[in-house]
C-alpha positions as CSV (number, residue, x, y, z in Angstrom):
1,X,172.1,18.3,37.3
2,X,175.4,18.1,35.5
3,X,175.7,15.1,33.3
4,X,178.3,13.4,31.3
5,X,178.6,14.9,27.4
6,X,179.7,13.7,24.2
7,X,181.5,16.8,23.5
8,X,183.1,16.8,26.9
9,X,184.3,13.1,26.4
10,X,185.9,13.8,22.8
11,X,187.7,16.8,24.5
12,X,189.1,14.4,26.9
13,X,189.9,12.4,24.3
14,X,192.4,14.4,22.8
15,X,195.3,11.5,23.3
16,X,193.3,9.4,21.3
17,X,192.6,11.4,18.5
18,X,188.9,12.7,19.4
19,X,187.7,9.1,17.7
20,X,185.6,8.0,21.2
21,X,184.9,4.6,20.2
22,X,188.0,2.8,20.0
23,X,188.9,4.8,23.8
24,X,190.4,2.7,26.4
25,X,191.1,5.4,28.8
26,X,189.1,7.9,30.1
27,X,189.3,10.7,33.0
28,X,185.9,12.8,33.9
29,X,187.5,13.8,37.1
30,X,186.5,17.1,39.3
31,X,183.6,18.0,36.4
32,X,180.6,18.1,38.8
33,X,178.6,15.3,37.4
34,X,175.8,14.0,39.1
35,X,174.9,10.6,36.9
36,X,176.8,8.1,35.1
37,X,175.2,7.5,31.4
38,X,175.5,6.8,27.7
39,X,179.2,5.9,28.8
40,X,179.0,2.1,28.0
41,X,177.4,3.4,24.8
42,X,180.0,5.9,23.2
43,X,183.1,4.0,24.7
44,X,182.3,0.2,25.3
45,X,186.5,-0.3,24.9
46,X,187.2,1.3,28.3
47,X,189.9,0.3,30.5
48,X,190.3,2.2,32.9
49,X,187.3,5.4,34.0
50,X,188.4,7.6,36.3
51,X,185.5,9.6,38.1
52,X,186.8,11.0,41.6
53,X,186.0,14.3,42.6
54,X,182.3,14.4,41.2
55,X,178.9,14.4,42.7
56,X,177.9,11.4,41.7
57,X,175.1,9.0,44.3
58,X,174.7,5.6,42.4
59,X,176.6,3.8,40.5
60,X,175.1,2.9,36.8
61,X,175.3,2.4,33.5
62,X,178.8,0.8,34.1
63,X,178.2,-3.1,33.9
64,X,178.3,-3.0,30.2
65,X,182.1,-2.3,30.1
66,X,183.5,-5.6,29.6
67,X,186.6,-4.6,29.3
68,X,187.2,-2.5,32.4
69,X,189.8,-3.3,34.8
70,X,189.9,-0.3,36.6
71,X,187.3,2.1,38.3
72,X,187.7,5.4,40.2
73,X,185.0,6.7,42.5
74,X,186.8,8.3,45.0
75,X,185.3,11.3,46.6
76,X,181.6,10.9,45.1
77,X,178.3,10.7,47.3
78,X,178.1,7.0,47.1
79,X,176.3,5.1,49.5
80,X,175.8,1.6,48.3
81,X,177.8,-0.3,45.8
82,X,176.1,-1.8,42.9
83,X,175.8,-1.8,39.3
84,X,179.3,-3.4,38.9
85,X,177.9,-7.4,38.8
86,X,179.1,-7.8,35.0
87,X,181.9,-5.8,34.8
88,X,184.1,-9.5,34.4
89,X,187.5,-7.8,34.0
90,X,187.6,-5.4,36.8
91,X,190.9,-5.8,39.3
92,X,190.8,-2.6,41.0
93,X,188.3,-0.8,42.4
94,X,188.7,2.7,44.6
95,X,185.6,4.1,46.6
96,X,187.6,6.1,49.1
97,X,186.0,9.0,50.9
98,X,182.3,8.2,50.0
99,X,179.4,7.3,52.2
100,X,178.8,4.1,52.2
101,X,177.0,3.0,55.5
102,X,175.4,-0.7,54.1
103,X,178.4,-2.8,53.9
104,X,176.4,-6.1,53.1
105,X,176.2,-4.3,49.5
106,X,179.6,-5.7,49.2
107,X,178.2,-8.6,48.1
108,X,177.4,-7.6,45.0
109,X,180.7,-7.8,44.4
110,X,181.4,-11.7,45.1
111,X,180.6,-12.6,41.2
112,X,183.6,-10.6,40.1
113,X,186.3,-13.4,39.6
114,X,189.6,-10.7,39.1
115,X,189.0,-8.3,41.7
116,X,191.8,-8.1,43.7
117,X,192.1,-4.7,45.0
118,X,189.5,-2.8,47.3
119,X,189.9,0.4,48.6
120,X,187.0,1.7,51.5
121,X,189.5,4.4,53.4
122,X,187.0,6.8,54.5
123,X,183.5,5.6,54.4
124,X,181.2,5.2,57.6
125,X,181.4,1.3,57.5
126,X,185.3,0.9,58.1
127,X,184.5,1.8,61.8
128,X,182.2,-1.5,62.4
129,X,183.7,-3.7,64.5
130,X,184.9,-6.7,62.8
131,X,184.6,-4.7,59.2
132,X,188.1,-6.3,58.1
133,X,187.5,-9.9,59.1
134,X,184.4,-9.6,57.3
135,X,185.2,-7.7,53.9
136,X,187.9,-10.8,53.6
137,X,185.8,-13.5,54.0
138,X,183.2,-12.4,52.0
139,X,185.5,-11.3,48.9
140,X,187.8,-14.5,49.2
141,X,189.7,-13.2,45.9
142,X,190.7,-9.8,47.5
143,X,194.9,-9.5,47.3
144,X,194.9,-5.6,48.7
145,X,192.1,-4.1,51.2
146,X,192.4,-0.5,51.4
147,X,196.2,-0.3,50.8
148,X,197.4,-3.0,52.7
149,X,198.2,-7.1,51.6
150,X,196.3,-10.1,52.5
151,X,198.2,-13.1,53.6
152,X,197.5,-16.2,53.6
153,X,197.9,-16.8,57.7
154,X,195.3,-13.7,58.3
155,X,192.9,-15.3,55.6
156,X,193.1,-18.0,57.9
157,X,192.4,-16.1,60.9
158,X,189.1,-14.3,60.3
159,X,187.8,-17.5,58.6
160,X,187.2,-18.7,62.1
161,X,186.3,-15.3,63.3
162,X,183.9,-14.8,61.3
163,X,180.6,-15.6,62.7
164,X,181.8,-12.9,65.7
165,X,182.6,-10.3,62.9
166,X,179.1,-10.8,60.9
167,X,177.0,-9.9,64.6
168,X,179.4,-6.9,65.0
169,X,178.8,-5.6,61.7
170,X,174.9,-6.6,61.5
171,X,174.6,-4.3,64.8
172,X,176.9,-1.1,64.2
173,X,175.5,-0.8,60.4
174,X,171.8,-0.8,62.1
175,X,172.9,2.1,64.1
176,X,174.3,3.6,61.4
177,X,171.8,3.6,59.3
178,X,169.0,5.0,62.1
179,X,171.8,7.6,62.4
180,X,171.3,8.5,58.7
181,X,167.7,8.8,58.9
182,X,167.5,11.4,61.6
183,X,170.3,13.2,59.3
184,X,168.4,13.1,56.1
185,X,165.3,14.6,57.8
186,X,167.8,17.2,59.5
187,X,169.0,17.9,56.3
188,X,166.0,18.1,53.8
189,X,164.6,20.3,56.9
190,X,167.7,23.1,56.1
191,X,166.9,22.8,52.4
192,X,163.3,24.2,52.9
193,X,164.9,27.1,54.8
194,X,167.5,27.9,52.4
195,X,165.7,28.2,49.6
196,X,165.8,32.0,49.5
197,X,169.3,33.2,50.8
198,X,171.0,36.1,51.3
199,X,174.2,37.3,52.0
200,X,173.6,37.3,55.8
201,X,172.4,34.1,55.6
202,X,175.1,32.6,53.2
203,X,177.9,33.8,55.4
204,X,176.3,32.2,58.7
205,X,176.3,29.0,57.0
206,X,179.5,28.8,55.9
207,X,180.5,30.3,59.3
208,X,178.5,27.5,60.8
209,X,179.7,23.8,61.7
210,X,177.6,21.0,59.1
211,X,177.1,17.5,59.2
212,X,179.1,15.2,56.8
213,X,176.2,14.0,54.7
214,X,175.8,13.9,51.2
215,X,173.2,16.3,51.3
216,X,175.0,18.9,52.9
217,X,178.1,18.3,50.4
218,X,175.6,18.7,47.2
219,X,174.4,22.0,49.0
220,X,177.5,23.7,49.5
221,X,178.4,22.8,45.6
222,X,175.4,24.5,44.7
223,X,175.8,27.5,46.7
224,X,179.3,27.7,45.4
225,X,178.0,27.3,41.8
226,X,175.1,30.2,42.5
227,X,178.4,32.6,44.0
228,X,180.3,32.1,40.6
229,X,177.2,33.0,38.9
230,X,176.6,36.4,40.5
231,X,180.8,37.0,40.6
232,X,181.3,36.3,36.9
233,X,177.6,37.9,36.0
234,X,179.0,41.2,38.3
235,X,182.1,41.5,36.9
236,X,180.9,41.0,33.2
237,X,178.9,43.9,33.8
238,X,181.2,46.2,35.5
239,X,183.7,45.2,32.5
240,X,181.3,46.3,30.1
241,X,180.8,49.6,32.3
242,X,184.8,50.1,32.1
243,X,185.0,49.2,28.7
244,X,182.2,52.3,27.3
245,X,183.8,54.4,29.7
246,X,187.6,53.9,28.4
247,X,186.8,53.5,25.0
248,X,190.3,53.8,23.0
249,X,189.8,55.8,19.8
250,X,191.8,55.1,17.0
251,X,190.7,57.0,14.2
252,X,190.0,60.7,14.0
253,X,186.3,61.9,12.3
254,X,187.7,62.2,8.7
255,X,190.4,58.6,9.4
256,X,193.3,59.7,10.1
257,X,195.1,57.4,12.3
258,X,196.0,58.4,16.2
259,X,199.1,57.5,18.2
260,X,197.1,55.3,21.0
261,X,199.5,53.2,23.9
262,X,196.4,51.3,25.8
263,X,199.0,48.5,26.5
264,X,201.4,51.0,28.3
265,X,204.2,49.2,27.0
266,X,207.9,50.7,26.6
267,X,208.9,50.9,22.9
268,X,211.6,52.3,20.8
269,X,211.0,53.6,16.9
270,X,213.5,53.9,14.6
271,X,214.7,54.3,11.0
272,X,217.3,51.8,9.6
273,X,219.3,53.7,6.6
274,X,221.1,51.4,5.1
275,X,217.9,48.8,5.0
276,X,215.9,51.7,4.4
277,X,213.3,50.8,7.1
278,X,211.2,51.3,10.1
279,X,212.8,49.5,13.1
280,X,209.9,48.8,15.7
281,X,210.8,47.2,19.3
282,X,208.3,46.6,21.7
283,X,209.2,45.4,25.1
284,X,206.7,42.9,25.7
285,X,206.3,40.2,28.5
286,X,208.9,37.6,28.7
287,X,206.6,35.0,29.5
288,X,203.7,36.4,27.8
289,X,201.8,33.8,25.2
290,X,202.6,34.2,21.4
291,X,199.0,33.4,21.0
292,X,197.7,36.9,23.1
293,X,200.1,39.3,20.8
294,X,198.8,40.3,17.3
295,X,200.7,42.7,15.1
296,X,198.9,44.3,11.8
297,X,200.7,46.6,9.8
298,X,199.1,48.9,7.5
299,X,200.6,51.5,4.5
300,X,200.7,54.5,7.2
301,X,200.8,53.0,10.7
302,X,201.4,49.4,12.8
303,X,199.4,48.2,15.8
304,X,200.5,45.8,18.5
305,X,197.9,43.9,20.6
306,X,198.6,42.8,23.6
307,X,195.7,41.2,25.5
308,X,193.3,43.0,23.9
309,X,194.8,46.4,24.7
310,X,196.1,48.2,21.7
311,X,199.2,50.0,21.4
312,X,199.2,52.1,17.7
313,X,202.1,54.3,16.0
314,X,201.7,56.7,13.2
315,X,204.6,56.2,10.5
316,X,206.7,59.1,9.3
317,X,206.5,57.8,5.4
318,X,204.6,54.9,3.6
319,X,205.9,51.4,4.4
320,X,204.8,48.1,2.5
321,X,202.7,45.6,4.7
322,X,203.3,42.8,2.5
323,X,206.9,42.9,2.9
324,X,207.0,43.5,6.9
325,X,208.3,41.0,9.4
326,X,207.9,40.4,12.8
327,X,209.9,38.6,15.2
328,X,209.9,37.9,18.9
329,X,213.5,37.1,21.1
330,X,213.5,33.7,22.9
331,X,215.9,35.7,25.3
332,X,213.7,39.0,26.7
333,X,210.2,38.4,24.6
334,X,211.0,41.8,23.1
335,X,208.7,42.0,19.9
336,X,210.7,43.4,16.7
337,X,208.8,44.5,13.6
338,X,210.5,45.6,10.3
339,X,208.5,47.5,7.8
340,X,210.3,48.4,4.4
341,X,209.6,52.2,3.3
342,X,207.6,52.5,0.1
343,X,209.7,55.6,-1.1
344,X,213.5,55.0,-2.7
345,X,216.3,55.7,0.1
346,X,217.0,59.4,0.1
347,X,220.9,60.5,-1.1
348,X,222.6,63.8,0.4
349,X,222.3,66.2,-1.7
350,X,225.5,68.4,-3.1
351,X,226.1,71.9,-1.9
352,X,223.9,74.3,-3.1
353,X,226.6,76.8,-4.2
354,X,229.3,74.9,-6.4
355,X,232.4,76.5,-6.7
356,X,233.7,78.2,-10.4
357,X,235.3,75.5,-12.2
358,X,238.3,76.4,-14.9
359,X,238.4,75.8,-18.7
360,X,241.6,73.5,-19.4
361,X,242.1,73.0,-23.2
362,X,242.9,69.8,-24.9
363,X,245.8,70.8,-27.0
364,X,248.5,68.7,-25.3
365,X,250.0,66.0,-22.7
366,X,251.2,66.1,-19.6
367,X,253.8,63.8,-17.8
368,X,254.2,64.1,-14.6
369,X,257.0,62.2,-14.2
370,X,259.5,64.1,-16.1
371,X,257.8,66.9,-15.9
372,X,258.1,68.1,-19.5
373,X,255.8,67.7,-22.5
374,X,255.7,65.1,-24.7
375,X,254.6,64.1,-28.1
376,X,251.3,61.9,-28.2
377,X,252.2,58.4,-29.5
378,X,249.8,59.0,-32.5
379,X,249.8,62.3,-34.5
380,X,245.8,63.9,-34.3
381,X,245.0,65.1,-37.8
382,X,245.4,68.4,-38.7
383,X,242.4,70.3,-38.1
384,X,241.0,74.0,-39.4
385,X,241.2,77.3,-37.9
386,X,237.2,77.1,-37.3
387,X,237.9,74.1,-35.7
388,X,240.1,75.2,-33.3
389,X,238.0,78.1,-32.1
390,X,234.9,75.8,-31.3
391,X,237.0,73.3,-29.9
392,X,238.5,76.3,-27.3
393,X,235.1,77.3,-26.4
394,X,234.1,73.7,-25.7
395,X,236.7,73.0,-22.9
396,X,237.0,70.6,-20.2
397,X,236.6,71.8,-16.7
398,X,238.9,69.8,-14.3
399,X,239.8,72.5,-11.8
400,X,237.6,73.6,-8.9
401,X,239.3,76.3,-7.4
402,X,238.6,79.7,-8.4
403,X,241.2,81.6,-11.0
404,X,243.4,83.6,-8.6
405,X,245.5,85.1,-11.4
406,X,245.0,86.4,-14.6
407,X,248.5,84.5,-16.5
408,X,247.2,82.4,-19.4
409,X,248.7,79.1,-19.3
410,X,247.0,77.8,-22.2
411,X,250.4,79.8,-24.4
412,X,253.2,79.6,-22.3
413,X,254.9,76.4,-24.4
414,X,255.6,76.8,-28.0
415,X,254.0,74.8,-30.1
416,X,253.9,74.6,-34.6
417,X,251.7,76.9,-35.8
418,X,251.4,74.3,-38.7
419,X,250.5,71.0,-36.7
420,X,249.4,72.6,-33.3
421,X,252.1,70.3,-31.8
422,X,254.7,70.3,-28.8
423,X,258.2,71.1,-29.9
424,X,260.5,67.9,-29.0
425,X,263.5,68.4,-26.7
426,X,262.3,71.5,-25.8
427,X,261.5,72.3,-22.2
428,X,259.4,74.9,-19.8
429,X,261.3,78.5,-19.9
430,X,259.7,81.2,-17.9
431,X,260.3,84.7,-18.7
432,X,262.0,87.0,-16.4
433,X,262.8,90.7,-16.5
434,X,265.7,92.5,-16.2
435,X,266.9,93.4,-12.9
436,X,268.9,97.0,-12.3
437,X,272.3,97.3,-11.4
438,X,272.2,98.7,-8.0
439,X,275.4,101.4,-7.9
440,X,277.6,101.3,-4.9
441,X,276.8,103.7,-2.2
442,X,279.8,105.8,-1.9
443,X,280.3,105.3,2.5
444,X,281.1,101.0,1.5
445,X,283.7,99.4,3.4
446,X,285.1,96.2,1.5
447,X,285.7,94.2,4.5
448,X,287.7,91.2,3.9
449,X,286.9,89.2,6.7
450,X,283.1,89.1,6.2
451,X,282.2,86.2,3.7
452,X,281.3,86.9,0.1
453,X,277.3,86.6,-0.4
454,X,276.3,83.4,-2.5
């Protein structure tokens, strides 16, 4: 028997807070509960209950709620009403689909002064003749009887057709409820011989027709409830089968970590330069759940979860976990982790064979506007002879091409052998040698029409 719990009210009363007692609205629908109890104990502030689509055969444990103006039932196992004498405030109340056969226990419902709208759609009793008429006069506040209005003009009416409608009823409810004697019998009969079913037997049942009885509604929940045992109990055992035979391994014997893709999922791995990081994109699900993807990043690999299948990458160099981000796109769901290298960024290195680099002394200027050398603007002091010689074998290299010619041009400008400095007014003379005079070959012809040679 499945019965109404604390813990299943406060998770229904999330709107609220979780606080129960201070609830004023409350929805227990579809949860397969047999009983109504402790309600006017935990939530004595209720408004409105709602309580269609259970299993539920009497109504209790409600006429404590003052305060309730409205009361769902629809789709229970009900077959009388009662229990609802004190509820003072109630206005609406909703028993469609149930089974209500005795509909003189409507009369319980004569000392409730604000009920104004009843809803019977579905029961056994709406098909007695006169079952309107009747419902009317003996609820003389009713404004709504199963969806549709009152008026004044048909209150009238049944007032004087009421005597009629009361034989009717009295005679098509005792029919009725013979009727629902055999079926009980008929019914507690197929419960003795369903006890121990099998899967022959189970499919012949629900292959078979059934009477609309309350009994045979509780026994196809529970057969229902007994094929979701063995399913989920089944296929918790053939997941735990699956899950020792595909056992992912992570690790090798002595820890090393193992490229494992259990998740199958497309990604792309690679190195930013100029951030000097690891660049990880993984194409997860667009509408997969934050809440079902973890990512842990450790110093020498990263591992993406996705429900509960692992997907794991070995890292080329040390990153640092503390300082690695990662980020999902609200346009594709692509997952993009960052993970900063440990190491400094790396610099091309220079060629391993430089090329021969050429002394350049320091003795003079150069300008290379006019081409000629100048005096520097203030005079160096004079220096010795031992000077000079270390300060020759110390020289600057500026050139990087290779010497191609062996002309010194360290002494080709004449300088004071006193103060070591550039003549002024004196400008670059190169040397030349003298050229022989070629004689004249003795066969020359002094043309004078052929131009002169310039």
């Amino acid at each position: 028997m499945v019965r109404i719990t604390l813990d299943l009210v406060r998770k229904r009363a999330e709107h609220n807070e979780g606080q129960v007692s201070t609830l004023e609205e409350l929805s227990l629908h579809q949860q397969d509960i047999e009983k109504i109890e402790y309600l006017h104990r935990w939530c004595p502030r209720l408004r409105i209950l709602y309580l269609q689509g259970n299993l539920i055969s009497k109504i209790e444990n409600v006429g404590r709620l003052r305060d309730l103006e409205y009361l769902n039932l629809a789709l229970n196992n009900l077959e009388r009403v009662e229990g609802l004498g004190r509820c003072e405030s109630l206005r609406k109340l909703d028993l469609t689909a149930n089974f209500i056969i005795d509909l003189t226990s409507l009369m319980s419902l004569q000392d409730l002064p604000c009920l104004a709208e009843l809803h019977m759609t579905g029961n056994p009793c709406t098909s007695y003749r006169g079952y309107r008429a009747w419902v009317i006069c003996v609820l003389p506040g009713l404004e709504e009887l199963d969806g549709t209005r009152v008026t004044r003009s048909e209150r009238l009416r049944v007032l004087q057709e009421f005597s009629e409608a009361a034989a009717t009823v009295a005679v098509d409810q005792e029919r009725a409820m013979e009727k629902r004697a055999k079926e009980r019998e008929s019914c507690e009969c197929e419960v003795e011989n369903s006890a121990e079913e099998d899967e022959e037997d189970n499919e012949k049942w629900w292959k078979g027709a059934s009477s609309h009885t309350p009994e045979t509604r509780l026994a196809m929940h529970q057969r229902l409830t007994r094929q979701r045992d063995r399913q989920s109990t089944s296929s918790t055992l053939h997941n735990d089968v699956r899950k020792q035979r595909r056992e992912v391994r992570l690790f090798t014997d002595d820890g090393r970590p193992l490229n494992v893709n259990a998740a199958k999922l497309t990604f792309q791995l690679t190195e930013d330069e100029e951030s000097n990081c690891f660049v990880l994109e993984v194409n997860t699900y667009r509408h997969l759940d934050a809440s079902l993807v973890t990512c842990d990043v450790e110093p020498w690999y990263v591992r993406i979860t996705v429900k509960e299948k692992v997907l794991q990458l070995v890292m080329m160099e040390e990153v640092r976990p503390g300082q690695a981000t990662a980020q999902r796109s609200q346009v594709t769901g692509h997952l993009v982790v960052k993970m900063p290298k440990l190491a400094p960024p790396r610099f091309p290195s220079f060629a391993s064979n430089p090329e021969k680099i050429m002394p350049v002394t320091r003795s003079s200027t150069f300008s290379s506007s006019t081409s000629a050398f100048v005096r520097p603007s203030s005079p160096e002091p004079r220096e010795t002879s031992k000077q000079k010689e270390q300060q020759s074998s110390h020289s600057n290299y500026l050139e990087v091409t290779e010497r191609k010619s062996s002309v010194d041009y360290t002494n080709i400008f004449s300088t004071n052998a006193s103060t070591g400095s550039v003549r002024s007014g004196q400008c670059c003379e190169t040397r030349r040698s003298a050229v022989p005079v070629r004689p004249i070959s003795p066969n020359f012809v002094d043309d004078p029409s052929v131009p002169p040679l310039e």
